[in-house]
C-alpha positions as CSV (number, residue, x, y, z in Angstrom):
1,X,83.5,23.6,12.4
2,X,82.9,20.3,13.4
3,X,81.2,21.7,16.7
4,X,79.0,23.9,14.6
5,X,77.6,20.8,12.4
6,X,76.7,18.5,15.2
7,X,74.8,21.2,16.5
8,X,73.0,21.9,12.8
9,X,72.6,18.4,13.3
10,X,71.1,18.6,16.5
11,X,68.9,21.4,15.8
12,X,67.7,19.6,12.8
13,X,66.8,16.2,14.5
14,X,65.5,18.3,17.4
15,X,63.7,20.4,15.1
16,X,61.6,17.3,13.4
17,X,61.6,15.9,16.6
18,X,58.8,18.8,17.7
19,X,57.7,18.6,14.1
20,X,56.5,15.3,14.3
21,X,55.2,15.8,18.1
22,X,53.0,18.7,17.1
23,X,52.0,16.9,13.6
24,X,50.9,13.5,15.8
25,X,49.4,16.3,18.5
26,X,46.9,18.5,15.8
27,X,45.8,14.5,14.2
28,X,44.3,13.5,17.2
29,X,42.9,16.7,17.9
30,X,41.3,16.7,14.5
31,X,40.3,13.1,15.4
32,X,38.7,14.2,18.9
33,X,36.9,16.7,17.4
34,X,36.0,14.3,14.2
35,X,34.5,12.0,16.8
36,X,32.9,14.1,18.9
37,X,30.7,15.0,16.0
38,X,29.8,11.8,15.2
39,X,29.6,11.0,18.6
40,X,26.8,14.1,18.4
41,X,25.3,12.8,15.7
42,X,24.6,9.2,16.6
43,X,22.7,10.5,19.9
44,X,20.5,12.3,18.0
45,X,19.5,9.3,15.5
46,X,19.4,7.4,18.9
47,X,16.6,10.0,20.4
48,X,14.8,10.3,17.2
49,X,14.6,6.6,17.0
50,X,13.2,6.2,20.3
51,X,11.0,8.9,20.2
52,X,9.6,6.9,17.0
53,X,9.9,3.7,19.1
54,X,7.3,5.2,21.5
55,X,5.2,6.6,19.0
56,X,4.6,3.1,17.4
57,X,4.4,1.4,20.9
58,X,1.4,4.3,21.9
59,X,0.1,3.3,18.0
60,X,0.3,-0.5,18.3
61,X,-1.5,-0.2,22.1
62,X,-4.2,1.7,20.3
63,X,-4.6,-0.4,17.7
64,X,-4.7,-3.9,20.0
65,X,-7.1,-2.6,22.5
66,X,-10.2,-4.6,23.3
67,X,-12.2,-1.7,22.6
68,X,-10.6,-1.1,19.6
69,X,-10.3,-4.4,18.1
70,X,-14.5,-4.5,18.8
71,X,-15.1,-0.9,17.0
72,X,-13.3,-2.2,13.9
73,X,-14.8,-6.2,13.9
74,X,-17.9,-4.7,13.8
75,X,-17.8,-1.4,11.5
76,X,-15.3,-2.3,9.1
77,X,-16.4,-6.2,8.9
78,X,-19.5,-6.8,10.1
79,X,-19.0,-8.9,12.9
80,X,-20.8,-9.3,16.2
81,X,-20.8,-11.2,19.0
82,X,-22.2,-15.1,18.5
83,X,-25.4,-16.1,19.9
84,X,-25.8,-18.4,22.6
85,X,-27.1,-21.5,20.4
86,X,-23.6,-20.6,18.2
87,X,-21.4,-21.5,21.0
88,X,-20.1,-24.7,20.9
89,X,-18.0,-25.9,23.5
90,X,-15.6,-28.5,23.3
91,X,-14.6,-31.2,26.2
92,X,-11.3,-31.1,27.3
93,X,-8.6,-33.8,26.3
């Protein structure tokens, strides 16, 4: 009897032994697989941002080009270049 309950013992303790070790097994699966996604996730945002990034660099170049910058002073404002009696130059200091 007392041979048969040490072993009942023993089989229980075992028992939640590989309970535990499969329980702590399937979390970090689930966590692997959790982070993975995420993982996933955050790459794409990365490659969507940077595919923006160079879309507003290409913009921005655009915009600050010489050329540019000429077309709109002297559509959009009115501007042109000074005459030559307009330029005043200052000595240097």
């Amino acid at each position: 009897m007392r041979g048969s309950r040490e072993m009942g013992t023993a089989l229980f303790v075992g028992g939640g032994g590989l309970f535990i070790l499969f329980s702590v097994s399937a979390w970090f699966h689930v966590q692997s697989v959790r982070l993975s996604y995420r993982a996933q996730s955050v790459r794409q945002d990365l490659d969507r941002l940077e595919r923006k990034e160079q879309a507003e660099r290409r913009r921005l170049e655009s915009a600050m080009s010489l050329a540019r910058l000429d077309q709109t002073a002297r559509s959009r404002r009115g501007l042109a270049l000074p005459r030559p009696d307009q330029v005043r130059l200052l000595p240097d200091v």
